[in-house]
DRENGULUM-341550 format. One record per atom (N, C-alpha, C): residue number from 1; atom name; x, y, z. Coordinates in Angstrom, 2 decimals, padded with zeros to 5 digits, always signed. Layout:
# residues N
    k   a        x        y        z
  NUM  CA        X        Y        Z
...
***
This chain:
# residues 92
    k   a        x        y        z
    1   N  +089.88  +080.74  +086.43
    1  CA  +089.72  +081.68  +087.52
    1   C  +088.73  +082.76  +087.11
    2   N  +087.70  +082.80  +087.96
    2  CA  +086.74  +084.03  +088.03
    2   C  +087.72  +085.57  +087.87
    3   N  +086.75  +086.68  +086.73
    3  CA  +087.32  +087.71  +087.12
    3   C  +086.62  +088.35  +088.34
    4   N  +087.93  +089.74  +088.99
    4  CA  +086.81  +089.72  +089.67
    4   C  +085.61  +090.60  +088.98
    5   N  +084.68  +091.65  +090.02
    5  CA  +084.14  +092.60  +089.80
    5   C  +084.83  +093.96  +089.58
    6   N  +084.52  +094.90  +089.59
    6  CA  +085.22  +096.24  +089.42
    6   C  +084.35  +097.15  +090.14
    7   N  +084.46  +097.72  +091.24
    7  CA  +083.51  +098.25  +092.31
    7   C  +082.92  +099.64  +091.61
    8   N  +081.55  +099.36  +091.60
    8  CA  +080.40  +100.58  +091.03
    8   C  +080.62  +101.46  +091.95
    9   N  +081.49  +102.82  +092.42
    9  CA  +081.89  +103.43  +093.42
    9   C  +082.68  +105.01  +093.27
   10   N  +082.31  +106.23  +093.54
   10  CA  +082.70  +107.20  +093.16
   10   C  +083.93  +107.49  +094.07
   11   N  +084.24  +106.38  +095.17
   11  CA  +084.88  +106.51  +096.38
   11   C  +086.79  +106.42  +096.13
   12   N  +087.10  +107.05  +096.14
   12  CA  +088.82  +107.63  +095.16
   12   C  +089.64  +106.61  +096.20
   13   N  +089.47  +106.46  +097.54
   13  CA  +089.88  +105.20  +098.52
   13   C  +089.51  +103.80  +098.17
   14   N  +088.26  +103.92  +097.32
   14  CA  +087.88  +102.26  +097.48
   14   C  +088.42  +101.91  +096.08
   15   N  +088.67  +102.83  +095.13
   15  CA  +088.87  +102.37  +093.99
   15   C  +090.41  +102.40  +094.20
   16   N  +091.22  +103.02  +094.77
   16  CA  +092.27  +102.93  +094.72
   16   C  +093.15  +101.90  +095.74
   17   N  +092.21  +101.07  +096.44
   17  CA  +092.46  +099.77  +097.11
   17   C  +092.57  +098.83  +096.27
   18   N  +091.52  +098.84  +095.67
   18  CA  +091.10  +097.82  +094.15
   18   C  +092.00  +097.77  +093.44
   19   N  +092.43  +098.91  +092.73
   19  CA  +093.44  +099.10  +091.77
   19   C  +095.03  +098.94  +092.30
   20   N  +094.99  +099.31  +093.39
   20  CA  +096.30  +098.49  +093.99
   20   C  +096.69  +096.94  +094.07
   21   N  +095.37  +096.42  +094.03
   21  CA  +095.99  +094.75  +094.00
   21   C  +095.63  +094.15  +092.82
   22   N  +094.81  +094.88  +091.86
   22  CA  +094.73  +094.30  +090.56
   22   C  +095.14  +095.22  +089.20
   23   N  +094.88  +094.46  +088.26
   23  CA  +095.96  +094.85  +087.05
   23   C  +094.76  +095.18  +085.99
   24   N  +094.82  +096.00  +084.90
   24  CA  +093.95  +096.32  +084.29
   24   C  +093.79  +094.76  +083.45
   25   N  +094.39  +094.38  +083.06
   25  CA  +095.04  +093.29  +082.13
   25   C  +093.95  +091.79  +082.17
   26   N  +093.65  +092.54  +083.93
   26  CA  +092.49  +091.47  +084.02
   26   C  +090.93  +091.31  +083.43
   27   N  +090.97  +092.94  +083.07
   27  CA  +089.28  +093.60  +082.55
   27   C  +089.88  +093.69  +081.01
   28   N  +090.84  +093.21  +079.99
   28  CA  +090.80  +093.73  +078.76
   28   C  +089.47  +093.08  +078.08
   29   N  +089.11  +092.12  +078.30
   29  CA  +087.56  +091.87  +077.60
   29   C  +086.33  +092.28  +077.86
   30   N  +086.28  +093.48  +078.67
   30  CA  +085.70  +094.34  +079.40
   30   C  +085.60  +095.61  +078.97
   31   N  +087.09  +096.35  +078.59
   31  CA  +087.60  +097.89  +078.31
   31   C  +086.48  +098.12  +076.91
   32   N  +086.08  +099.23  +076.91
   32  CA  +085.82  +100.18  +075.68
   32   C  +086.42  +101.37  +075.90
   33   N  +086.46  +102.02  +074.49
   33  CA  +086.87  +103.30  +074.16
   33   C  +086.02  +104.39  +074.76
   34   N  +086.37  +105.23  +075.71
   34  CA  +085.93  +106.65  +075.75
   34   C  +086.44  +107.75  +075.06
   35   N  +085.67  +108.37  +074.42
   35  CA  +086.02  +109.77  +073.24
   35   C  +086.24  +111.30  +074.11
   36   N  +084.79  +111.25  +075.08
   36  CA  +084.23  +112.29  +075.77
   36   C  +085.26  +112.45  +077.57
   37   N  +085.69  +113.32  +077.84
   37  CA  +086.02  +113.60  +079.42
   37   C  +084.99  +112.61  +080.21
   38   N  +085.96  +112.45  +081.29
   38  CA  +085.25  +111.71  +082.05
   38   C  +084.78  +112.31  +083.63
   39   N  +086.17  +112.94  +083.79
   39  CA  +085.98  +113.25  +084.61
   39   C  +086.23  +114.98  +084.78
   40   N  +084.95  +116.04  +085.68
   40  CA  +085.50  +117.10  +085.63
   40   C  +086.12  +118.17  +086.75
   41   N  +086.43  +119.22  +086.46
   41  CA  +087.31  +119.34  +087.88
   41   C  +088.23  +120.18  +088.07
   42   N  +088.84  +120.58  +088.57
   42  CA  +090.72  +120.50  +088.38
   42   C  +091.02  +119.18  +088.85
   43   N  +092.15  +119.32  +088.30
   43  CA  +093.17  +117.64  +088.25
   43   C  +093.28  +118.08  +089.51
   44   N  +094.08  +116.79  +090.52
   44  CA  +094.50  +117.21  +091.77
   44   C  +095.90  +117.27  +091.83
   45   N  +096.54  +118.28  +093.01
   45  CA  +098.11  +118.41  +092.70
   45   C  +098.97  +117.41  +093.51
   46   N  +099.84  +117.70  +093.36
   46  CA  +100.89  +116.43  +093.40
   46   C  +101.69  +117.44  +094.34
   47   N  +101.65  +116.58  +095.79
   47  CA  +102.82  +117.64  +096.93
   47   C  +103.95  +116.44  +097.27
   48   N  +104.73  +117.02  +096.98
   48  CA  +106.06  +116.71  +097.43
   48   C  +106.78  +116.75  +099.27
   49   N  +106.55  +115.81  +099.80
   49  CA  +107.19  +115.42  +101.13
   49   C  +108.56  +115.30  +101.34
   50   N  +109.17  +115.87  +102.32
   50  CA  +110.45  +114.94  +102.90
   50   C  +110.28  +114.30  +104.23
   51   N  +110.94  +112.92  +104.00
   51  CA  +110.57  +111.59  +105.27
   51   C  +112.05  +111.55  +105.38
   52   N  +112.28  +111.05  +106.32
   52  CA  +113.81  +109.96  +107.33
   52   C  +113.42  +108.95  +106.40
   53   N  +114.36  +107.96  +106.32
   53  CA  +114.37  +106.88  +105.78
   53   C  +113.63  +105.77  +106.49
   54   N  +113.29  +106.30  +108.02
   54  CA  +112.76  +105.02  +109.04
   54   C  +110.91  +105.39  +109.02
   55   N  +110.78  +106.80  +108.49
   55  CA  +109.93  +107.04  +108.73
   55   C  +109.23  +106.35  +106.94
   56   N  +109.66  +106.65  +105.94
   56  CA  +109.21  +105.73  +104.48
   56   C  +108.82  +104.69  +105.01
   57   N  +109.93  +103.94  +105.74
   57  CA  +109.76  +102.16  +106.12
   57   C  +108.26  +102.18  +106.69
   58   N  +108.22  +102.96  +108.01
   58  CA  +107.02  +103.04  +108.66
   58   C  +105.70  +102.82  +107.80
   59   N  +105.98  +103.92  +106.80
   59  CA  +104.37  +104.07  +106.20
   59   C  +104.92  +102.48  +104.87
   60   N  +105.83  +102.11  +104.41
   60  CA  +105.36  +101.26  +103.63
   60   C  +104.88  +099.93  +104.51
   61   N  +105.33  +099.99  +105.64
   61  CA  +104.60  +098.53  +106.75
   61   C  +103.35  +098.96  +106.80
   62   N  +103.02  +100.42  +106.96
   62  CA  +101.61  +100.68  +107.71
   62   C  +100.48  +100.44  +106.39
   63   N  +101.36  +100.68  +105.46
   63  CA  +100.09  +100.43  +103.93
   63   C  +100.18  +099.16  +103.81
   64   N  +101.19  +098.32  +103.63
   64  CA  +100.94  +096.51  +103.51
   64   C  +100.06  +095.81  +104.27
   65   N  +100.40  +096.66  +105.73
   65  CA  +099.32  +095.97  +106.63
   65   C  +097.89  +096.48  +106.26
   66   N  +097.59  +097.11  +105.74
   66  CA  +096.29  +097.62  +105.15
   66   C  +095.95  +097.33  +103.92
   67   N  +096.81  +096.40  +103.06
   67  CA  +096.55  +096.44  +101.89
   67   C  +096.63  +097.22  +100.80
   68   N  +097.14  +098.87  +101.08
   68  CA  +096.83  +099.76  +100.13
   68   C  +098.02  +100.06  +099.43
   69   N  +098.43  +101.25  +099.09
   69  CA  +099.75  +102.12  +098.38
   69   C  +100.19  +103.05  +099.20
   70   N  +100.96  +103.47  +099.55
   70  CA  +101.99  +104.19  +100.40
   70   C  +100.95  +105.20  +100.32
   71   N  +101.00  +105.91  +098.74
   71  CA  +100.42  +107.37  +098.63
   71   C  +099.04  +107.77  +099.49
   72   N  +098.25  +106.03  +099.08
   72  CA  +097.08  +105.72  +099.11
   72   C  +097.12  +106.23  +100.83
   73   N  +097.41  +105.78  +101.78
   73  CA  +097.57  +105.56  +102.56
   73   C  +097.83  +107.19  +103.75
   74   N  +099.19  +107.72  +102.37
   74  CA  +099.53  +109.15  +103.42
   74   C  +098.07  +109.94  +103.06
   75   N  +097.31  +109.51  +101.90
   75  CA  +096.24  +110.77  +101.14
   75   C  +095.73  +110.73  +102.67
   76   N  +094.73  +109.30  +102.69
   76  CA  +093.77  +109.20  +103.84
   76   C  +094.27  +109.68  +105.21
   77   N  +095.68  +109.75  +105.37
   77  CA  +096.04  +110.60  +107.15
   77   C  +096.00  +111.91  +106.87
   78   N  +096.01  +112.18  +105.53
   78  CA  +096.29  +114.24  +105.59
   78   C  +094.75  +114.27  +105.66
   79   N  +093.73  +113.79  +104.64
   79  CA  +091.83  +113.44  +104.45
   79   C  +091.63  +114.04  +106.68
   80   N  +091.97  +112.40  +107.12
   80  CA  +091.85  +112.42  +108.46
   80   C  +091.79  +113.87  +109.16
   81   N  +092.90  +114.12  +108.87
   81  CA  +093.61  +115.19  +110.09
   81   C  +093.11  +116.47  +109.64
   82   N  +092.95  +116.71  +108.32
   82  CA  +092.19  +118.14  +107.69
   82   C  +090.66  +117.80  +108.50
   83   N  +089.93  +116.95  +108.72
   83  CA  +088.45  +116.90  +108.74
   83   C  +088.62  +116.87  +110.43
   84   N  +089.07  +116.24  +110.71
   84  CA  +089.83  +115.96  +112.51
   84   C  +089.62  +117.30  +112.96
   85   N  +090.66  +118.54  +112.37
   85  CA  +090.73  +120.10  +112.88
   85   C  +089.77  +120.80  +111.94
   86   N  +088.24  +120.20  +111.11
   86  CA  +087.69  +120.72  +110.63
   86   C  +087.81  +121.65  +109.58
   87   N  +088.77  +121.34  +109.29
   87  CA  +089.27  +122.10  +107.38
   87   C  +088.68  +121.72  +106.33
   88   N  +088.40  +119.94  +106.35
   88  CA  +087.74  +120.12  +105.31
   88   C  +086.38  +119.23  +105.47
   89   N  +085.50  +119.86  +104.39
   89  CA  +084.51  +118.88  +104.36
   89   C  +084.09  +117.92  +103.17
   90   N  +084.28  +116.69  +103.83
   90  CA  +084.21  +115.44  +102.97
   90   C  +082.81  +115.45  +102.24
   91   N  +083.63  +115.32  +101.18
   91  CA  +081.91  +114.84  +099.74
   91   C  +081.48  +113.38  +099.73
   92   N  +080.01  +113.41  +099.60
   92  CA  +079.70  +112.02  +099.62
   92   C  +078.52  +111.77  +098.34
***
């Protein structure tokens, strides 16, 4: 079996589609060591939700049917709805 590719992409959605259905395990003849930061920034924070139990179900159908990760999935509706009412502006 072909590996696959690993998408040349700064895009935090496309890589995190990717990385949802594949395993690093597949690139170990691939991996090298990085010494140096990679990435710079602040880290991003981690918010804590409360859902109904019908409403979890919801978003884990609504990410399967999309292929992605739950998280993956709520990031891009808060992304949406901040740029929607013009809060934020998307980097490209």
């Amino acid at each position: 079996m072909k590996t696959p590719k690993i998408p040349q992409t700064d895009s935090i959605e496309e890589l995190a589609r990717f990385w949802d259905t594949h395993d690093l395990t597949e690139f170990e003849d691939r991996l090298e060591e990085v010494r140096e930061p990679v990435f710079e920034g602040k880290p991003e924070t981690v918010v804590t939700i409360r859902l109904r139990p019908q409403e979890i179900e919801a978003v884990k159908r609504a990410a399967k049917a999309r292929g992605i990760g739950e998280t993956t999935l709520l990031r891009q509706w808060v992304r949406e709805k901040l740029h929607d009412a013009e809060l934020l502006v998307r980097r490209r």
